[in-house]
MIMIPA-718626 format. One record per residue (C-alpha): y, x, z. Coordinates in pm, whole numbers, plus 50000, padded with zeros to 5 digits. Example, Ala and Ser with C-alpha at 12.3 -4.5 7.8 and 13.67 -1.06 7.14 Angstrom:
REM MIMIPA-718626
495505123050780;498945136750714;
END
This chain:
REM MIMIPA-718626
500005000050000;503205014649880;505985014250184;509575022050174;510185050350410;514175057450496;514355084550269;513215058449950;515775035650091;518575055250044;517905069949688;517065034349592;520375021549772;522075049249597;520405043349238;518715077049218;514975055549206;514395056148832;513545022648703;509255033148680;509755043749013;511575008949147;508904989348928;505995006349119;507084996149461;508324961549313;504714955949252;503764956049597;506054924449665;503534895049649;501564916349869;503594929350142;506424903550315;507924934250496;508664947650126;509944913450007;512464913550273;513704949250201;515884928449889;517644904750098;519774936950108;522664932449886;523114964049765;519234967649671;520354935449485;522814951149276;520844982449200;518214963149110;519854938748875;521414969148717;518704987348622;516964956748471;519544947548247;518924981748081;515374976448080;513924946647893;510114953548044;511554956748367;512924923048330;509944908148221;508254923648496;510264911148776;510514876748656;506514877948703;506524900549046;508854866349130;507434837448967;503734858349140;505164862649562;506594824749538;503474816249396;501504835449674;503924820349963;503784786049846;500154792949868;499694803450198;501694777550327;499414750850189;501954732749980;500914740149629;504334713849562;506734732649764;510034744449561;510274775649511;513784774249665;512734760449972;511554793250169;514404819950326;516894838550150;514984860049972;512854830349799;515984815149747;517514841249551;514184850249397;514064808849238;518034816149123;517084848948916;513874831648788;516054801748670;518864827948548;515774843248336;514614813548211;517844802448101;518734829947936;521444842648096;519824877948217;518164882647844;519074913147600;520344883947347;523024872947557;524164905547736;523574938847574;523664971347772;526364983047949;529034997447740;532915000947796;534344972247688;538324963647685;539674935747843;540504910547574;544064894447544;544174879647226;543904840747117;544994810547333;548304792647421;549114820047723;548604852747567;552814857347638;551904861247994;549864894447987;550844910347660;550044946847773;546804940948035;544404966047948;540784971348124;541054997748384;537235001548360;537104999548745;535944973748973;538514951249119;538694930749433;536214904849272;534184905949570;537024889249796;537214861149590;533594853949474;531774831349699;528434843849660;528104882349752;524094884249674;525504881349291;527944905649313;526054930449035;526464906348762;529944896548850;530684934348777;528534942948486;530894956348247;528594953747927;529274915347880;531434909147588;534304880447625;533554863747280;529894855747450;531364837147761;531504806147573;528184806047472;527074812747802;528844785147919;526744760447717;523724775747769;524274771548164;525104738948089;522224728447908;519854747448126;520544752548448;520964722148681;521744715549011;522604741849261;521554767549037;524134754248773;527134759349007;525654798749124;525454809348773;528764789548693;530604809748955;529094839948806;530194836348482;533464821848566;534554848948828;533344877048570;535214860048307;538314862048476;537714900848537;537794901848172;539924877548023;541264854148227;543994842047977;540774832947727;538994817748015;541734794148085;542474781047769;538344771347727;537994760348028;541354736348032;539774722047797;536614710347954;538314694248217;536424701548521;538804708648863;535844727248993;535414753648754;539504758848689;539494764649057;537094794249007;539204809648810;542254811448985;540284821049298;539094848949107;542084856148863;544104859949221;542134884949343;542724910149066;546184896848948;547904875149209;551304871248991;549794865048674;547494837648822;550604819248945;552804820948649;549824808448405;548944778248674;552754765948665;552284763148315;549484740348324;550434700548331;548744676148567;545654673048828;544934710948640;548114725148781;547734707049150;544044723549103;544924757948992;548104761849262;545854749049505;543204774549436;545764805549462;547594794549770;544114790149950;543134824049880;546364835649961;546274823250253;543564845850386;544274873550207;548484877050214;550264851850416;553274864350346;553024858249961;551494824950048;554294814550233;556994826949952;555574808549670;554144777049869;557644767149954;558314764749567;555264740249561;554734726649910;552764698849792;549844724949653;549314733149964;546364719950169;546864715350543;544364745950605;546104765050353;549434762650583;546924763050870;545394794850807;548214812250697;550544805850953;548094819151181;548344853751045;551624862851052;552714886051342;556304875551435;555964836551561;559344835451529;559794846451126;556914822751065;558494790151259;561534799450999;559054787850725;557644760950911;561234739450995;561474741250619;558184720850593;557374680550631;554444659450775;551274670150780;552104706950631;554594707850925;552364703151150;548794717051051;550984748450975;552714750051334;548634746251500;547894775951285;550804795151424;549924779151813;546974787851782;546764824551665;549714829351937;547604814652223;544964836052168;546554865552135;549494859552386;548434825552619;551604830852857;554164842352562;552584809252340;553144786652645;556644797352681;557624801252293;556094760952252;557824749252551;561164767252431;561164746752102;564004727751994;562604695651816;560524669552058;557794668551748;557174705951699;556994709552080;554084682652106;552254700651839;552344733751962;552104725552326;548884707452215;547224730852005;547924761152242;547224744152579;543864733852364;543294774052300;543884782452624;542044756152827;539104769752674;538894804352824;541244794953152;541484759353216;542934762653583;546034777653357;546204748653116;545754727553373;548724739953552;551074734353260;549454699053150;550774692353503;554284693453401;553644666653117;551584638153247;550184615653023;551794632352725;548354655452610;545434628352686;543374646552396;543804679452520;542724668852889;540174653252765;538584684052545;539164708652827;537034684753098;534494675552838;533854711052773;533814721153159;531634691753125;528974707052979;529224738053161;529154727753526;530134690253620;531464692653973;533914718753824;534634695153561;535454664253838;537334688154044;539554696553742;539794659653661;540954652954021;543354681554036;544784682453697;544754649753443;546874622853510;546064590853633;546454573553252;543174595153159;541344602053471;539024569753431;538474580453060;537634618953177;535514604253489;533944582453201;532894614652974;531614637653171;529694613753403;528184599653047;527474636952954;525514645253287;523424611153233;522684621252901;521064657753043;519994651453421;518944616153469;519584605153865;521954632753922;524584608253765;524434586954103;525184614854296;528294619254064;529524579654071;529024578954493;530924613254479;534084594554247;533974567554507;535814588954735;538664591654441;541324565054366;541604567153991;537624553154040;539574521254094;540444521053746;537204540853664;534524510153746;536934486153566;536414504453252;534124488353022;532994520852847;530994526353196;528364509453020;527444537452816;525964552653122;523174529253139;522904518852825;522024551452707;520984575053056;517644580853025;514514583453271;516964563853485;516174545353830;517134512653701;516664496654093;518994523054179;521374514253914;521184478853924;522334478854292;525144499954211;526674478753946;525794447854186;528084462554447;530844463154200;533824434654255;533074409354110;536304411853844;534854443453698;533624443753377;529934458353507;529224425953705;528864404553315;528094436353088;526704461553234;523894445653452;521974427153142;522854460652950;520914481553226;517834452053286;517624457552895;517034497652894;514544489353177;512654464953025;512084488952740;510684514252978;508784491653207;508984452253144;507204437953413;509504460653686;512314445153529;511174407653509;510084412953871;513254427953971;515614395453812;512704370253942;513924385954261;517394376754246;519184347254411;521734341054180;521054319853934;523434328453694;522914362753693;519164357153664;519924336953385;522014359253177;519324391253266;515964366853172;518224364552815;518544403552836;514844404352900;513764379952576;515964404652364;514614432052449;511134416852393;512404406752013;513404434551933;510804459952072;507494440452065;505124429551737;503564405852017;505444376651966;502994356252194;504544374252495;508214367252414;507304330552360;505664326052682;508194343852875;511324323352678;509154288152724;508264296453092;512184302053176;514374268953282;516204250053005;520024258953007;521794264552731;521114305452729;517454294952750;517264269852481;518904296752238;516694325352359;513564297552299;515354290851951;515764329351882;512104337451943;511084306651683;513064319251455;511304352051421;508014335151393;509014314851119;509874346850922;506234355950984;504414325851007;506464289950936;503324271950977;502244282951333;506414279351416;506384241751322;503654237251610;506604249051829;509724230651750;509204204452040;509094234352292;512874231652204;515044204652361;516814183352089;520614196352030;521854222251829;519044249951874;516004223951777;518204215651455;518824253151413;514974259951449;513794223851206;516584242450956;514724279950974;510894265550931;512094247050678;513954271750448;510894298050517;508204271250463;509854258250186;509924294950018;506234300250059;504704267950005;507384238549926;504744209549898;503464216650264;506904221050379;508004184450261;504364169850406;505514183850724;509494171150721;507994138950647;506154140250984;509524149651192;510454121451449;514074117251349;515974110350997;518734138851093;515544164851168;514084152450827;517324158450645;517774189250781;514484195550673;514784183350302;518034197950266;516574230850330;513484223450131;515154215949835;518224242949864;515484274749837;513224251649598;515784247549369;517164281049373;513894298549217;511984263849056;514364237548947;511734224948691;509144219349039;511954207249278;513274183648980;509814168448951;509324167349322;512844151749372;512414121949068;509434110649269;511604100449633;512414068649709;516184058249687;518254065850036;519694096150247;516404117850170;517004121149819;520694119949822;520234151950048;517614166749758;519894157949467;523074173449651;521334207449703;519364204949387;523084197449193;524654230749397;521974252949242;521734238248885;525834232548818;526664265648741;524324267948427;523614235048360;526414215848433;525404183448219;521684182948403;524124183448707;526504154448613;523304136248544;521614136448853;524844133449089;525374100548939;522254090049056;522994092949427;523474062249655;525304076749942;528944071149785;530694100749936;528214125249855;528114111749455;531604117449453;531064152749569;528524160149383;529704146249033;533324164349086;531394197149123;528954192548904;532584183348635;534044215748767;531324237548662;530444217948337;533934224148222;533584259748258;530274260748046;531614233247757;534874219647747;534654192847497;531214178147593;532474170847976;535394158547825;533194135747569;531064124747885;534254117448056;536134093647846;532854071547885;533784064548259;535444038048420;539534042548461;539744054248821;536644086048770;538434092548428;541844099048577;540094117248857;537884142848662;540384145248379;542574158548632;539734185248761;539304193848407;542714200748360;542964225148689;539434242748620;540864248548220;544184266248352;542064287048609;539874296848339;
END
């Protein structure tokens, strides 16, 4: 087995391995994952990538060393499916080169051997710009700008010609796609720029896409700041906004200064990072506010954090004094905010101090510092609270961190509450209705233990109606019968009644046994809660099983829930088998269950048979029943039939729903065929012709 002792590292990092030599040792690769990992090296990368492109065989060879180790890892894995781009880096890169290869854009055809090749300047609408740019041969400061160092060697391959960047465009474009399609993209893109960046923009203005324009100028910027900037004012439109965009961004990392000179010609290019970042790097806070008075709105601000910031860290007590010393009420807030934030997170007995002096006014600042104390130790965190935050956020501060500790340490978040009884902003604190996050989401809690706490709330406080059937809920989940025990045990009726409703939810939506919801709903008192939570379990066995639900209906006292539950049988009976469904509304004891029943029948029969329900529906004997049938069979048909409609409104006996009906069933007949409604009209008596004439009219000016 070949290794790769130091010595071999460095002449191959250094490019004194001949390519024989780096071809033996790439053998080994499949073979040896130690190896494999040597390339996630960028350097060994770039060498490597080098060397190929001179040697056609050793391009054909590594493609196969690749296409072999992926081959071999997907393999031992046991997933003969698994993409090749879905191992670590090295994989990774490995799939991108194979798809590079396969696309083309590595092959002799498309880029000979190196040679020295001259920047071109010639063609395109900007050529004015650069008239004298010459190649300097050298590499540039390409790698700042590109976004993917492990491709550095082809961005600075100098044997690629700029006449053959076009082609390589399309071929990346009809070959490559996804991810792969944006790496080789950048590639091309950020060497093109190298080369001839005047060329590169007039093609690629062309295409249109913000995306690849903003390559471009990333990379143009990098080698020729000036130039980029002059050729992106030129542009008109979303490409300008893109291209100014893309050079103030970089910029902004790279020389603040400059970024700041030309983004006040075009404030408006730049992003809220952009002013952000860049702010944040200049030395003198004072030069730097200068720039920022000149600013509006968001810009103002995201660029005086940036500034807050950079000062807080590298100066807390100078930042505290140069935000409080601000003239304008606005920039004060901001920078007060964004340093106190900065500094509460490596001294936040300091920030606390100062918050002090503004209560109230920095609620989001308090409330990151005692989150994050939070998490580190919570009795520091309450302490803080208590000592520092004011008493318009200490019940939403109490309310975080006492949520975060019953997230991680179960019971320990009793110890906390009794602990905040001793406080007075807890007054506010067990008011707040967010407490309810505590047991609606603390897990492993004592529920018994909870449940008496909330219980010895006052009885104004939100956790006396929302919190208790919250808790009974979670506990139910975790251990029914200790929960139904538990509100059996109560002597409040109310509150047993409002928990036993708790309980039947949590049974609908957590159990497939049905059965045991039922029995428990049935077995509770009739109230009004009870009735629903009897209607609510019904409902979900007639989504399963309409049949068995019928059997169940009388279970349900008559009012508004034994309606609601005739209505859902008979909408999900009616779906699956409508002829059983009307056998069975025939049976119901009362006409207003049985039109309930038929209406529901017929509205879902309709829909998806009209033929079936039409049939069924001729066959009924005059009265409300088939007034009901008609009226829903009318709503479904209207809108594509609208004569069939007319037809069988005017067969109803019930006089006010006819004269529903027919008006609807004119209103959507118009829409389909003017003159035949019309036609039909003019046959009617003198009152219905005024009155639909009149609907015709309206619906034909809508139209």
């Amino acid at each position: 087995m070949t290794t790769m002792d130091e010595s071999t590292r460095e002449r191959f990092l250094s490019g004194e391995l001949s390519p024989q030599e780096l071809l033996t040792w790439q053998d080994d690769l499949g073979d040896d994952r130690a190896l494999a990992g040597e390339l996630q090296d960028l350097a060994a990368q770039a060498r490597l990538l080098e060397i190929l492109i001179e040697d056609p065989e050793g391009q054909r060879s590594l493609e196969e060393s690749i296409r072999s180790a992926v081959a071999k890892e997907r393999a031992s894995q046991g997933e003969d499916d698994l993409p090749a781009s879905s191992g670590g880096t090295w994989w990774r890169v490995a799939a991108v080169l194979v798809g590079s290869l396969s696309a083309g854009l590595l092959s002799g055809s498309l880029i000979p051997k190196k040679t020295d090749i001259a920047t071109s300047t010639g063609g395109g609408q900007f050529r004015s710009l650069l008239p004298n740019r010459a190649s300097t041969g050298q590499d540039g400061p390409l790698e700042k700008a590109a976004p993917m160092p492990q491709w550095e060697a082809f961005a600075r391959l100098e044997g690629v010609s700029p006449e053959d960047f076009p082609n390589l465009y399309a071929t990346i474009h009809e070959n490559v796609r996804g991810s792969r399609r944006a790496e080789s993209l950048s590639l091309l893109i950020y060497r093109w720029a190298d080369l001839a960046p005047l060329e590169a923009l007039d093609f690629l203005t062309r295409q249109g896409r913000s995306s690849e324009l903003s390559m471009l100028f990333q990379a143009w910027t990098a080698r020729d700041a000036l130039a980029a900037w002059e050729a992106a004012k030129m542009l008109q439109g979303n490409g300008r906004r893109t291209a100014l965009t893309s050079i103030l961004n970089h910029l902004s990392k790279h020389d603040p200064e400059q970024f700041l000179a030309w983004a006040a010609e075009e404030p408006h290019a730049a992003s809220e990072s952009a002013w952000k970042t860049a702010t944040g790097e200049l030395a003198s806070a004072e030069d730097a506010y200068e720039v920022v008075r000149q600013l509006e709105g968001n810009s103002r601000a995201a660029a005086l954090q940036g500034l807050a910031q950079r000062q807080a860290e590298n100066h807390p007590e100078m930042a505290v004094a140069w935000a409080e010393d601000l003239a304008e009420k606005h920039d004060q807030d901001v920078a007060l905010a964004a340093v106190l934030t900065t500094v509460g997170a490596t001294n936040p007995t300091r920030a606390g101090q100062v918050l002090r002096r503004y209560p109230g006014r920095f609620p989001q600042v308090e409330r990151a510092i005692a989150k994050q104390l939070g998490r580190q130790d919570p009795d520091a965190a309450l302490d803080w609270i208590q000592e520092y935050s004011s008493a318009e956020t200490k019940a939403m501060l109490y309310r975080d961190v006492v949520l975060d500790v019953g997230l991680r340490s179960d019971n320990e978040v009793f110890e906390m509450l009794e602990r905040l009884e001793e406080d007075e902003g807890v007054a506010v604190f067990r008011k707040d209705h967010r407490l309810d996050d505590i047991f609606w989401k603390t897990q492993g809690l004592d529920y018994q233990r909870g449940m008496e706490w909330v219980a010895n709330l006052p009885d104004e406080t939100y956790g006396k109606r929302y919190m208790l059937p919250s808790m009974i809920f979670a506990w139910a989940k975790e251990d029914m019968q200790a929960a139904i025990d538990y509100v059996g045990a109560l002597e409040e009726s109310n509150l047993q009644e409002r928990l036993n409703s708790s309980i039947v939810s949590n049974m609908i939506s957590s159990s497939s046994d049905l059965e045991m919801a039922w029995e428990f709903a049935t077995s509770l008192p009739s109230t009004d809660i009870h009735d629903r939570d009897r209607f609510r379990v019904l409902q979900r066995y007639a989504r399963r099983d309409p049949e068995n639900a019928a059997t169940r209906i009388d279970a349900i006292p008559e009012g508004q829930y034994r309606d609601m539950a005739v209505a859902e049988v008979a909408q999900n009976w009616g779906r699956i088998s409508p002829g059983e469904a009307v056998h069975w509304a025939d049976s119901l004891e009362t006409m207003e269950s049985q039109r309930l029943a038929y209406a529901n029948i017929a509205e879902h029969w309709s829909a998806y048979d009209s033929m079936q329900a039409s049939q069924w529906i001729a066959e009924l004997d005059s009265g409300v029943l088939r007034d009901t049938a008609v009226d829903q069979l009318v709503k479904n048909v209207a809108p594509f039939e609208g004569d069939s409609a007319f037809a069988w409104a005017s067969t109803m006996e019930t006089a006010s729903l006819r004269a529903e009906a027919m008006e609807f069933a004119v209103r959507e007949w118009a829409r389909q065929d003017l003159e035949a409604v019309q036609s039909k009209v003019n046959t009617l008596g003198l009152s219905e012709r005024q009155r639909y004439s009149q609907i015709i009219h309206q619906t034909t000016i809508e139209k």
